[in-house]
C-alpha positions as a printed Julia matrix, in Angstrom:
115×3 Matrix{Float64}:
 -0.94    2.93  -15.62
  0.76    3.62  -19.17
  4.35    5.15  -18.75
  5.45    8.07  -21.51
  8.74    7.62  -20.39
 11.73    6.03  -18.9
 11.8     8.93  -16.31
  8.21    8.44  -15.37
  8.15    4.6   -14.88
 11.61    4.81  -12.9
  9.99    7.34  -10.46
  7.59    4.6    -9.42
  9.98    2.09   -8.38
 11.55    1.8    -4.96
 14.97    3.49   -4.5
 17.15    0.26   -4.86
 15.15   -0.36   -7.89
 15.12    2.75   -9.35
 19.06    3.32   -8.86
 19.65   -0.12  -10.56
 17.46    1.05  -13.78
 19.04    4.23  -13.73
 22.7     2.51  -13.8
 21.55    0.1   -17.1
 20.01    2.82  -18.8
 23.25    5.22  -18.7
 24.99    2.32  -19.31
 22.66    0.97  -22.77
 23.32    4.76  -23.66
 26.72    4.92  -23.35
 27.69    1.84  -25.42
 24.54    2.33  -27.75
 24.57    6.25  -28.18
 22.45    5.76  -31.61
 19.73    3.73  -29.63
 16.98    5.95  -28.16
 14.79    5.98  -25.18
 10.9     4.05  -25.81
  8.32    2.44  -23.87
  7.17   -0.91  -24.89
  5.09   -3.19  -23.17
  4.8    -0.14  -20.56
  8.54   -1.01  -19.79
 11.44    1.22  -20.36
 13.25    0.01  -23.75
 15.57    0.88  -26.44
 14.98    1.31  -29.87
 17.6     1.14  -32.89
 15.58   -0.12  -35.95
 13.46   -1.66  -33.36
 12.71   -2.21  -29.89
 15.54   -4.14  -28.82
 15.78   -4.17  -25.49
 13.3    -4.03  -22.42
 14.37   -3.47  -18.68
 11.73   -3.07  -15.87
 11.88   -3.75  -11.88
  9.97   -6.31   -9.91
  9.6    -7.16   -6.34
 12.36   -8.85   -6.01
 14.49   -8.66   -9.39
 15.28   -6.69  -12.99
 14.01   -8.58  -16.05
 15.72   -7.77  -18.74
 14.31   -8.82  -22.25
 14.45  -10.64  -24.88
 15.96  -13.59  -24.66
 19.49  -13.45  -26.37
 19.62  -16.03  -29.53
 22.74  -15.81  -31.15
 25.43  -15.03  -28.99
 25.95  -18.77  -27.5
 28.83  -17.76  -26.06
 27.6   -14.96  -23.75
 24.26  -16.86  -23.87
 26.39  -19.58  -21.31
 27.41  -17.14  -19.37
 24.1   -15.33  -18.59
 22.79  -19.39  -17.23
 22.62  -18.3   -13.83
 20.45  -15.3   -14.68
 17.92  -16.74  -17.48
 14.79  -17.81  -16.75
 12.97  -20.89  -18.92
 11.78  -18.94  -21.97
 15.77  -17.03  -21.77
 14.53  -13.46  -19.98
 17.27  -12.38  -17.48
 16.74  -12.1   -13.88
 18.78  -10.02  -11.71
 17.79  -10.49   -7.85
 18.18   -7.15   -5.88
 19.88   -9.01   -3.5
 22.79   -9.32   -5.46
 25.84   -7.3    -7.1
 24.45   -6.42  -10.72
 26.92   -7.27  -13.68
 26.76   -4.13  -15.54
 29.45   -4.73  -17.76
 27.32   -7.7   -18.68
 24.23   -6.23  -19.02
 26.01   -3.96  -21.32
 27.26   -6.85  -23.25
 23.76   -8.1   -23.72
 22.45   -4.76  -24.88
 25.37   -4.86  -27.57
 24.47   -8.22  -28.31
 20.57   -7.67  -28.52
 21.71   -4.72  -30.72
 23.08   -6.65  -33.12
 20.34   -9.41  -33.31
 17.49   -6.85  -34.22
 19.38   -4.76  -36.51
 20.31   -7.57  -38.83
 17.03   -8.66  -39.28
């Protein structure tokens, strides 16, 4: 099913879900007021020049793409969330580190716009 909207994929997810996607997209907003809402790859995203960040919920986590690539810094500190191609992977079953989700929307900001 395509999505036209962040609002219309979030109403599909389950409740814990959809209150976690909520939280990262008012938070992407509020530290990225110039990004705006897209789909891409039928996932919620945000757009500044370009897409430059995707969120979406799974069974049992929220991916969060792309991979970071310059940032090594905050790249070390996401290891226990990355996956082996870099995505992030947030299990439901845990606290989720919005301030550093925020930090990686900043930094994935900054990546797409300078290129």
């Amino acid at each position: 099913m395509p999505y036209e909207s962040h609002d219309a994929y979030i109403a599909t997810v389950p409740p814990e879900s959809r209150a976690r996607l909520e939280a990262i997209q008012t938070l992407v907003e509020r530290r990225l007021p110039s990004a705006s809402r897209c789909i891409g790859y039928n996932m919620p995203a945000f757009r500044g020049k370009r897409i430059f960040f995707y969120f979406a919920a799974f069974k049992k986590h929220i991916g969060i793409y792309p991979p970071l690539t310059q940032d090594v810094e905050l790249i070390a500190e996401l290891a226990p969330w990355r996956g082996p191609k870099g995505n992030l992977s947030f299990p439901l079953n845990q606290p989720l580190p919005v301030d550093l989700i925020g930090r990686v929307a900043e930094a994935l900001y900054r990546e797409y716009e300078a290129r």
